[in-house]
Structures are given as C-alpha cells and as structure tokens.
C-alpha positions in Angstrom: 59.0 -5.3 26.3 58.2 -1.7 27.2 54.5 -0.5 27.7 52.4 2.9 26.2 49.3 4.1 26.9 47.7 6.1 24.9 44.4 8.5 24.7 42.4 8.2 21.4 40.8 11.3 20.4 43.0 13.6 19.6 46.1 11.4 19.8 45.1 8.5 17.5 42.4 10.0 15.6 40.8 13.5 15.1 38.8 14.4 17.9 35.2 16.3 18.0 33.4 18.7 19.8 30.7 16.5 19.2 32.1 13.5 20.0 33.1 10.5 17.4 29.9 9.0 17.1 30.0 6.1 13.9 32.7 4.2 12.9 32.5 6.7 9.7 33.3 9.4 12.3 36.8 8.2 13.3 39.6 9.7 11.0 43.0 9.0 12.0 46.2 11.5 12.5 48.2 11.8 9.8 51.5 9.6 10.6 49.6 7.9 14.3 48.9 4.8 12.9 52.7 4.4 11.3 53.9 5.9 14.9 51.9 2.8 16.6 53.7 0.4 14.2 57.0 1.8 14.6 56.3 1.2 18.1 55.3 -2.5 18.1 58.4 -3.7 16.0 60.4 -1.6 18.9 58.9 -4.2 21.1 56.1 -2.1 22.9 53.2 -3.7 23.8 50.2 -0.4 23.2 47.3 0.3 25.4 44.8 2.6 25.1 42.6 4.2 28.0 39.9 6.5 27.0 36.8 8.8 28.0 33.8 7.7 26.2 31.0 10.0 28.4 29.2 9.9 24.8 27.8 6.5 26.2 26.4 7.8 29.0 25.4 10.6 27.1 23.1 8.6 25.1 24.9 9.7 21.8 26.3 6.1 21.2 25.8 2.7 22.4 28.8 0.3 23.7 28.4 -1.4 20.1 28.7 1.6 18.5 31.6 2.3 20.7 33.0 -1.5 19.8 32.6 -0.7 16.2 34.5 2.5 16.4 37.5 0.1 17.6 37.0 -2.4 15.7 37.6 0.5 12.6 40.8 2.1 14.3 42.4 -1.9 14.7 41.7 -2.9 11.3 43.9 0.3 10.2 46.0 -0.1 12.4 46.7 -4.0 12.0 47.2 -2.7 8.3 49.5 -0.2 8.7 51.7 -3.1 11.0 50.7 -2.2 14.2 49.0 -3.6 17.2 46.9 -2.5 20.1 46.7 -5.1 22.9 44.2 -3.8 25.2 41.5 -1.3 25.1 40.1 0.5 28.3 37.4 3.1 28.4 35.6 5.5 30.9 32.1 5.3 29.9 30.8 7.7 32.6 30.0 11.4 32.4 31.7 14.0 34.5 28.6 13.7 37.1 28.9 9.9 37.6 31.1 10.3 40.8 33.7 7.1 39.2 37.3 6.1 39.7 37.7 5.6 36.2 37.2 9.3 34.5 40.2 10.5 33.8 41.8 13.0 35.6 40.7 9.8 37.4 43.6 7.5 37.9 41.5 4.2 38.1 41.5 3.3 34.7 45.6 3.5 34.3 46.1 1.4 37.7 43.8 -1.1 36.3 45.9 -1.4 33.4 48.7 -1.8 36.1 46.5 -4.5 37.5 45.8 -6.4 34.8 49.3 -6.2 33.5 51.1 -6.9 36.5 53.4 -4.3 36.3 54.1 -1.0 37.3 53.5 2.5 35.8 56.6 3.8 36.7 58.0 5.4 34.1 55.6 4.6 31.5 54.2 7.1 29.0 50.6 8.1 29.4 49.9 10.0 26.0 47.1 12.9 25.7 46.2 15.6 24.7 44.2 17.2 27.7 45.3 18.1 31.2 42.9 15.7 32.5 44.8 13.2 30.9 48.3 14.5 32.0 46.5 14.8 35.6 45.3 10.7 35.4 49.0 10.1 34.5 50.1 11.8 37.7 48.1 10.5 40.0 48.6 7.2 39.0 52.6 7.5 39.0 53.2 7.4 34.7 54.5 9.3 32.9 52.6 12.0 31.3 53.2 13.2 27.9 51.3 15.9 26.1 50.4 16.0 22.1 49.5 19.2 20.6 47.7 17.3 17.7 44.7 17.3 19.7 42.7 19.6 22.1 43.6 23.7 22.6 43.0 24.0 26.0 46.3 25.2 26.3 47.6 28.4 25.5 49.9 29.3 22.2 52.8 32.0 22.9 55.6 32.5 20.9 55.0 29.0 19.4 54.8 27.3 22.6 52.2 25.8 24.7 52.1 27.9 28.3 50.3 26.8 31.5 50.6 28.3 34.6 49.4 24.6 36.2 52.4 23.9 38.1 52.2 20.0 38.0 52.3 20.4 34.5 55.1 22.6 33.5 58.0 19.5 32.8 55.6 17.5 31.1 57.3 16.7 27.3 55.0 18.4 25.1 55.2 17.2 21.5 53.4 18.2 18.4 51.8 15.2 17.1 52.2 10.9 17.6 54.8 10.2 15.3 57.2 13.3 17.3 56.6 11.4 20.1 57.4 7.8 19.1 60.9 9.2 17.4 61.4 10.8 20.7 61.0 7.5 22.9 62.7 5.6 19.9 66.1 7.9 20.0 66.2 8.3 23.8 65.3 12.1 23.6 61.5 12.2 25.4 62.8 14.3 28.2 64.0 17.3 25.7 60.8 19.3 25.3 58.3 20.3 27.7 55.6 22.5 28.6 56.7 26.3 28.8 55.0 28.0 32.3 54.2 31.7 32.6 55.3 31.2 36.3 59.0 30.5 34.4 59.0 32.7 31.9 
C-alpha cells in the first residue's frame, strides 16, 4: 500500500483569504473528492497535513476545526474515498514551532506514526511553503495550481526563479495529479524557472 499526503486548502477544498472558518465555509474542488477515491481503491492509504494558524488566530476553535473535517470526510466517504489520518499546524507564523509548514515536523511525524519512510512519497500543495516542508523532510513535493497564485503565470506556465523548486511536477488541479501517479507519468511536468528559460 502506497502513501499521499495531502494539503487541504487549496488542494481538497477552495481556499480563502480569510481562512475556512464554518463547516458551511468548506467547498470542495471540483473532481478532488473523486481523485481521493480513485486513489483509495489504488490501494493508497491518504493523509492530510495542514496549516490551521486560524486557531491561533482566534477566528476558529479546534471544534470548529473538527467540524470542518468532520464535513470534508462525510463527502468524501460518499464519494468512495477515505482519509486515514488528519494532522494540523495550529500555530501562527510567530509561534517559533516544528510543525508550521515550510516546517518539516508535521510530515516526519506522519513518518513516525506510520513507521515508514517519506521517501518518495507525494506531499501535495499548493504553496511553496508546502513544497519547502516536502523537502526538508525528504518527500516528494508536488505542486497544484488549483490553489494559491503565489507563483507566476508566463506563457501558460507557472515560473519561479526558487531553485529548489524548479523540477517540482506542477499540475493543474487533484484529479491531474492522481491520473498522473495512477499511469506512472508524475515525473512529466514541472515547474518552468526563469533561471532556465
């Protein structure tokens, strides 16, 4: 059985300026939750490891935050999917922890809890603090352009001039991705860099 761990915002579900604050809030990507399915009957056991700094924030409580979960496994056990684990960053950027990502703490305690390694495992975002965490912590990173636009659009692809992250395979949206790891192809589309270009 193969692992992947996934962001939320932005990769499972729309994501907000304002943060997802209710249950009501959290709206998932169109073809995610069927992407999350296809990947359990593949035999993939699906984690998720998030930043929730709305907690510390004060915007949301950890029930709040439970409920919110409790929503996005509900339709995702209905779609024929599962999510085994659930691991959250509750901190804000000032809190000095291990488990913010570009972090790696809350991926190797994954590791740690799975007994296993993260070598060669997909860690899928939509940030570069999320394709930073995967590095550090020796997955694989993978980035979604369903989410965030931190990175820049030319000539239709997505350019950095962050070195560390210019093989990273870059895919449009969930269900791109799991088609990708399903067919053997996740290697065949990555980040364009000015530096190359």
């Amino acid at each position: 059985m193969g692992l992947v761990i996934l962001d939320r915002d932005g990769v499972i579900n729309h994501d907000s300026d304002a943060h997802i604050k209710s249950p009501d809030e959290w709206r998932p990507i169109s073809g995610s939750l069927e992407a999350i399915a296809r990947l359990c009957r593949a035999e993939y056991k699906i984690v998720i490891a998030t930043n929730q700094s709305g907690v510390a924030r004060g915007l949301f409580s950890i029930d709040t935050l439970n409920r919110i979960h409790s929503r996005m496994l509900d339709h995702v056990h209905k779609k024929g999917g599962a999510i085994d684990a659930i691991f959250f960053c509750p901190h804000d950027s000032g809190d000095g922890c291990q488990c913010r990502k570009p972090e790696p703490g809350m991926l190797l305690d994954i590791a740690k809890r799975l007994k296993t390694t993260l070598h060669g495992v997909p860690f899928v975002g939509d940030s570069a603090s999320d394709l930073h965490a995967a590095i550090n912590a020796g997955a694989q990173p993978v980035l979604l352009l369903s989410g965030t636009n931190e990175f820049n659009l030319i000539s239709g692809q997505r350019v950095t001039t962050d070195t560390a992250l210019a093989d990273v395979p870059v895919f449009q949206n969930l269900a791109a991705f799991a088609d990708a790891l399903l067919e053997g192809r996740l290697e065949t589309s990555t980040i364009a860099s000015e530096r190359r270009s």
